[in-house]
N, C-alpha and C positions, 0 to 999 in steps of 0.2 A: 569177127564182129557181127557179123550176119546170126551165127548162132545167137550170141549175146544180145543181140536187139529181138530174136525170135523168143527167146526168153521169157523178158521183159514181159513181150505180151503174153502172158499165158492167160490159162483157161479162164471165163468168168463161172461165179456163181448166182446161184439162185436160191434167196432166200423166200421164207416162206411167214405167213404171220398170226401172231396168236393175240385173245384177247390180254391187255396189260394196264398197269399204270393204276393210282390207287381211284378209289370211288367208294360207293356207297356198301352196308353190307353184305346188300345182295349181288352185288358184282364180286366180291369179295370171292361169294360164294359158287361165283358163278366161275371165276379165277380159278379155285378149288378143285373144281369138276372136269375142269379143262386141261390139268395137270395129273389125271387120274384116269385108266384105261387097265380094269381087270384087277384092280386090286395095285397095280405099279403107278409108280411115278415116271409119267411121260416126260421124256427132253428130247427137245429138237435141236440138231446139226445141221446148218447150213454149207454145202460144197460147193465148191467149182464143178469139179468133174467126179462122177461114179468109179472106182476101180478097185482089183483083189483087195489094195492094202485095207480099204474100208469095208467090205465085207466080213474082212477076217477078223479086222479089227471091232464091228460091232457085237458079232459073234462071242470074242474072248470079254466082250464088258458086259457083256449080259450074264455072262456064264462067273466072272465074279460077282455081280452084280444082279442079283435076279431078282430085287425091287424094284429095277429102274429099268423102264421102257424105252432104248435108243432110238429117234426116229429120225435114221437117214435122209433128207434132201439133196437131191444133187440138181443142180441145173443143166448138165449134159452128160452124155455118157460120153465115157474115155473113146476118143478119136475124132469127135462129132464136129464138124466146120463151124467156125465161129467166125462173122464180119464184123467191120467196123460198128456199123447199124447195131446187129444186136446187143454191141460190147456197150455202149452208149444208152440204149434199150434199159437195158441190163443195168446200169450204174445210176439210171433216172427213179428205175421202178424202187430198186433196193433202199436210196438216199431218202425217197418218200415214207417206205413204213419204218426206215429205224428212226428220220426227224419226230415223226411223229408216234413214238414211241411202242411200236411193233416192230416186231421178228422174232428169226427163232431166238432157243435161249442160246444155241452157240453157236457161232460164225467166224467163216475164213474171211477174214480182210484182206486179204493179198492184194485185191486194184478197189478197195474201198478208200475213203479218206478218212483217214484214221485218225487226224490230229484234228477235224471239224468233230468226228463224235465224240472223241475226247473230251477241247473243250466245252464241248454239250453233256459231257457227263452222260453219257448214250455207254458208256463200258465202266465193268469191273475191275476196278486196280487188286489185281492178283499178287502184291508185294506181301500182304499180311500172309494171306490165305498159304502161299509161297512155304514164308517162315515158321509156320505152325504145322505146316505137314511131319509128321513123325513117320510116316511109310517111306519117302522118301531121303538116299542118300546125298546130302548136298551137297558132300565133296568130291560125290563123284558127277555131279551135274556140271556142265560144262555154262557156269555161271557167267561167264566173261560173256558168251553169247548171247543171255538172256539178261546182259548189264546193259551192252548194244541197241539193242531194242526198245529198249525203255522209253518214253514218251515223257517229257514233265515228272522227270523221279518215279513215274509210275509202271508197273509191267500192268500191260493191258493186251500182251501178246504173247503165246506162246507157239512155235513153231513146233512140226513134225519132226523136223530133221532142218538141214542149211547147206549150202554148195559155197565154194570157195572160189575164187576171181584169181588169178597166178599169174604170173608174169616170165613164163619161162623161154631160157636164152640155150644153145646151141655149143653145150660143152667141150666136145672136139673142138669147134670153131676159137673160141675165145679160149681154152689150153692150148692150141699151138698157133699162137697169136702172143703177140710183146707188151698187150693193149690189158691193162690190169683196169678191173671195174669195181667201182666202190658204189653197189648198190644202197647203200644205208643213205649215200648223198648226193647223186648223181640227179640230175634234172634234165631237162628234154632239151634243152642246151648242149649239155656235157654227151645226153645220147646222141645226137645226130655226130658230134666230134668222134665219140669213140665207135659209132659204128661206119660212120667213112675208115677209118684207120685198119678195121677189121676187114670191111669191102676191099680194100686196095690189098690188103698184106696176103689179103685169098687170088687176088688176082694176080699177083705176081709168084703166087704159085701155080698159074698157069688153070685154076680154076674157074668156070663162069661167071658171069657178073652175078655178086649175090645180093639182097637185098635186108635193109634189118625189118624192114614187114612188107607181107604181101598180101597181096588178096582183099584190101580193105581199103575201100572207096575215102577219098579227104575227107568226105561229111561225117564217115563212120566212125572215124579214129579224132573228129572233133567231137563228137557226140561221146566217146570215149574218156575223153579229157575232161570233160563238162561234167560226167557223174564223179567220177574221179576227184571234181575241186568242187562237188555242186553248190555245198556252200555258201565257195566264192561268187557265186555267179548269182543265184537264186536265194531270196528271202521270204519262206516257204507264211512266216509270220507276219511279217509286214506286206507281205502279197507285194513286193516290188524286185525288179529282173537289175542285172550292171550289163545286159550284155552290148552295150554301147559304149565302155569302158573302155582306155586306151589298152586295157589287160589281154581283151578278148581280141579286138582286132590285132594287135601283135600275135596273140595266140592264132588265130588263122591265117595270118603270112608265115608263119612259123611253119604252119602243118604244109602251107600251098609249096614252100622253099624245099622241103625234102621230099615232096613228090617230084619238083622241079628238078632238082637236083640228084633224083633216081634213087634215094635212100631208102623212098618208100617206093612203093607203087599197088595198083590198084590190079592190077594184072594177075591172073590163075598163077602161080609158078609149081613148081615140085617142091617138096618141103624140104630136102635139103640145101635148095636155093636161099633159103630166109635163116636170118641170123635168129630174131626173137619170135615167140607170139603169146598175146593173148588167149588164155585156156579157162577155161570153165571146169571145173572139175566138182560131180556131182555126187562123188564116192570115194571110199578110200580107195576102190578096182581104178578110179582115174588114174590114181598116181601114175599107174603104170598102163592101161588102156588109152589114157588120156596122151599123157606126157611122152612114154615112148612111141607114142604114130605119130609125132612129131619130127622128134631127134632121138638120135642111135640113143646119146647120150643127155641128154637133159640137164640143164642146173635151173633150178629154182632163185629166181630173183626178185627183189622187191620191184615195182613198177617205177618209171621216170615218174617225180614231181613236181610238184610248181613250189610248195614248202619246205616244210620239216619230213623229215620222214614218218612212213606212213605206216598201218597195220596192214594186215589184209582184211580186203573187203572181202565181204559175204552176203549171202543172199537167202534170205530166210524161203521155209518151202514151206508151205500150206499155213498158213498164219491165222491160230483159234484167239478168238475174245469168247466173252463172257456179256451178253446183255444184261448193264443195268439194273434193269428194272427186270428181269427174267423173278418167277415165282418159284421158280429152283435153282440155285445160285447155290447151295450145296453139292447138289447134283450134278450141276454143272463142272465147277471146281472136279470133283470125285473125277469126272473124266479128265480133266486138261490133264491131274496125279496121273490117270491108269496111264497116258499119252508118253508120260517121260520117266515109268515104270523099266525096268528090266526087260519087262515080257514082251512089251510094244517094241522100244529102241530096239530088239532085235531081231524084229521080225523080216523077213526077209523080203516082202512086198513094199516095205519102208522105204520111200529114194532120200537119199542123203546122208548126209554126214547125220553122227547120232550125236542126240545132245548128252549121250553119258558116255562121257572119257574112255571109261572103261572096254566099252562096245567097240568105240573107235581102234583102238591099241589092239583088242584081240583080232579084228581084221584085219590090220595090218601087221602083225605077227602069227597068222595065219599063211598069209598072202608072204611073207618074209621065209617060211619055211617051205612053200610049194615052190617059189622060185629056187630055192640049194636042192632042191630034189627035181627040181626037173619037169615036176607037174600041172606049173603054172600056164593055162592055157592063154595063149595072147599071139596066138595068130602063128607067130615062131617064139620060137625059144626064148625068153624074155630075163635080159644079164643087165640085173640090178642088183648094187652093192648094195650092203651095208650102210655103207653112208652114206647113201642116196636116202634111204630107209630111215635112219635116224634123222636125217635134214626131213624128209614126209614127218615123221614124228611132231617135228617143231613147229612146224606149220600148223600141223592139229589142235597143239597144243600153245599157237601163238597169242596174240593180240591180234583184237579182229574190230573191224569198221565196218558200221551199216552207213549207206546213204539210199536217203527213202526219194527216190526220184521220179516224177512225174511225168510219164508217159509222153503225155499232151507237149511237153516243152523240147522233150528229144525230139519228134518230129518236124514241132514247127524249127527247130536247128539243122536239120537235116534236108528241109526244104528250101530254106532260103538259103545258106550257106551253100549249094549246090549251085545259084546262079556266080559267086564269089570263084568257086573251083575251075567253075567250066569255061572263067573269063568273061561273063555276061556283065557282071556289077565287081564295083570297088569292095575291098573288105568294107570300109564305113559303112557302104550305103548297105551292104548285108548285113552289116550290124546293125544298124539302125532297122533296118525290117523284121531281125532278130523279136529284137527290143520290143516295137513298138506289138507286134503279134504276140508276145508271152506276157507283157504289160498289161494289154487286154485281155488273155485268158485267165491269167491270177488275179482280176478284180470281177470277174463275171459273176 
């Protein structure tokens, strides 16, 4: 979970600002000039962070492209400390020139607020632009992702690449075990029952006490639960919180009960001590980099719910819009295409999952043929079947969930829910502090 929250916060950007917005003829022309350096048509990219992929990557669009001037910004260079102060800093100065209708022409939104520029009409609904590309293969685009994302019917975001959220359980464990799981509809009810059942049936094989998660503080695995239903919790449109809800305080006796009761705990263990975990997997190399340093054997499971069953969640990586009112909205578009091109998805400074099917399948049939021969490097020897291989396939190729979840509201859950864990305050009254602190941050 620690990964998963480090995540979250990743790098910010720094955008940069150009003259915009209509006026008189001679601003017009003065628009013109400013768009224009040596004969090319200037566009500006705004990044989080400097690194190879964007190097190579401006390099191979100019060399298709050699009317068009790419002008990288980045706000830090890859590795560079980032504080709370500047991230704040950073999302005050940025909110200023796009309200008021400056920036570059293309920008990563990744901790920008995406559905206030929305509905300010601050971005380019790329649905048309989308439909009319003829360069690109649309059956091989991996549309379900870019269905996800969508904002008010509109795509106003196209992602680099995406990382996957998993939910993987401890194969050996649960195959010689009596304890049959029906991940399609099991709920965090039915989990806590059937991983008691599995803990005890290990322990009377004479094996340590094991646990179905470890290493992951109460607050974490509520904060867990919360993106997972955010939904439920959080009314991102009407700016109003339930976490004062009887839903939520049962949900936090819920989580304090299986700490209480050893199911979970918060405690370092070896990873053969843990039944399930939480995995992040940011490649298809995860499947097995990932999953196997976990468990000998891995099965891939859908996560406990609070509903219906669910998709996988995913996590969009480097997240371009389109300004508005940019004077090159062509040019701009030209790049998102070259973005989810062939030539990009496969470049190998790319992190994530690729938004074309195709890209995805030959790495993992790559990676399918190293391991039968032996040359799969992963530390030791790495003995994955077949049909571990086809079950990775389905996932790639599954139904996928965004939840766009707000930084600010994980923490203040993570803080006060922390006096609720440690015995300090009643669930209520941490609910209610919940409450009242996220109340006021989504009316600010």
């Amino acid at each position: 979970m620690k990964k998963w929250l480090g995540m979250i916060f990743i790098g910010i950007l720094m955008t940069t600002t150009t003259a915009c917005g209509s006026g008189s003829s001679g601003e017009m022309e003065n628009k013109e000039k400013q768009t224009k350096k040596e004969g090319k048509t200037v566009v500006t990219l705004s990044i989080q962070e400097s690194n190879s992929f964007y190097q190579t990557l401006e390099k191979k669009f100019e060399e298709k492209y050699p009317d068009i001037d790419l002008q990288i910004k980045s706000y830090r260079t890859a590795g560079e400390k980032f504080d709370q102060g500047e991230y704040e800093k950073y999302k005050k100065t940025t909110n200023t020139a796009m309200l008021s209708g400056k920036g570059p022409d293309i920008i990563d939104v990744d901790v920008l607020p995406l559905e206030e520029y929305v509905n300010k009409q601050l971005l380019l609904n790329m649905n048309d632009l989308l439909d009319q590309d003829k360069t690109l293969d649309k059956n091989d685009i991996q549309m379900d992702v870019l269905e996800t994302l969508k904002l008010k019917g509109g795509l106003y975001r196209v992602p680099s690449g995406f990382g996957l959220s998993v939910f993987a359980g401890d194969g050996n464990a649960i195959k010689n075990s009596t304890v049959k799981i029906d991940d399609k509809s099991w709920n965090w009810n039915t989990f806590e029952e059937i991983s008691k059942q599995l803990i005890q049936q290990a322990g009377k094989g004479g094996k340590e006490h094991l646990y179905a998660l470890a290493s992951y503080p109460a607050e974490s695995t509520l904060g867990a639960m919360v993106v997972d239903n955010y939904a439920e919790f959080v009314d991102r449109t009407a700016k109003k919180a339930k976490f004062d809800s009887p839903e939520f305080v049962k949900l936090m006796q819920h989580i304090k009960k299986m700490y209480d009761d050893k199911v979970m705990t918060a405690e370092l263990v070896e990873m053969n001590n843990q039944l399930f975990s939480d995995v992040s997997l940011m490649s298809p190399k995860d499947f097995i980099d990932g999953l196997y340093s976990y468990f000998e054997n891995p099965v891939l499971l859908q996560k406990p719910h609070m509903g219906q069953s669910e998709a996988t969640r995913i996590f969009p990586l480097s997240q371009f819009a389109i300004r508005a009112n940019s004077p090159v909205k062509d040019e701009a578009w030209k790049f998102i295409s070259f973005l989810l091109s062939d030539e990009v998805q496969s470049l190998q400074e790319r992190g994530g999952f690729s938004l074309l099917a195709s890209v995805n399948d030959k790495k993992l049939n790559e990676m399918q043929e190293q391991v039968k021969s032996g040359t799969y490097k992963f530390g030791k020897k790495a003995k994955v079947s077949d049909e571990a291989f086809s079950q990775f396939k389905q996932f790639v190729h599954g139904s996928f969930q965004y939840v766009d979840v707000d930084v600010k509201v994980l923490s203040i859950i993570y803080e006060e829910s922390e006096t609720f864990f440690s015995g300090q305050k009643s669930a209520d009254e941490a609910a209610k502090l919940i409450q009242n602190r996220v109340t006021t941050y989504l009316n600010e």
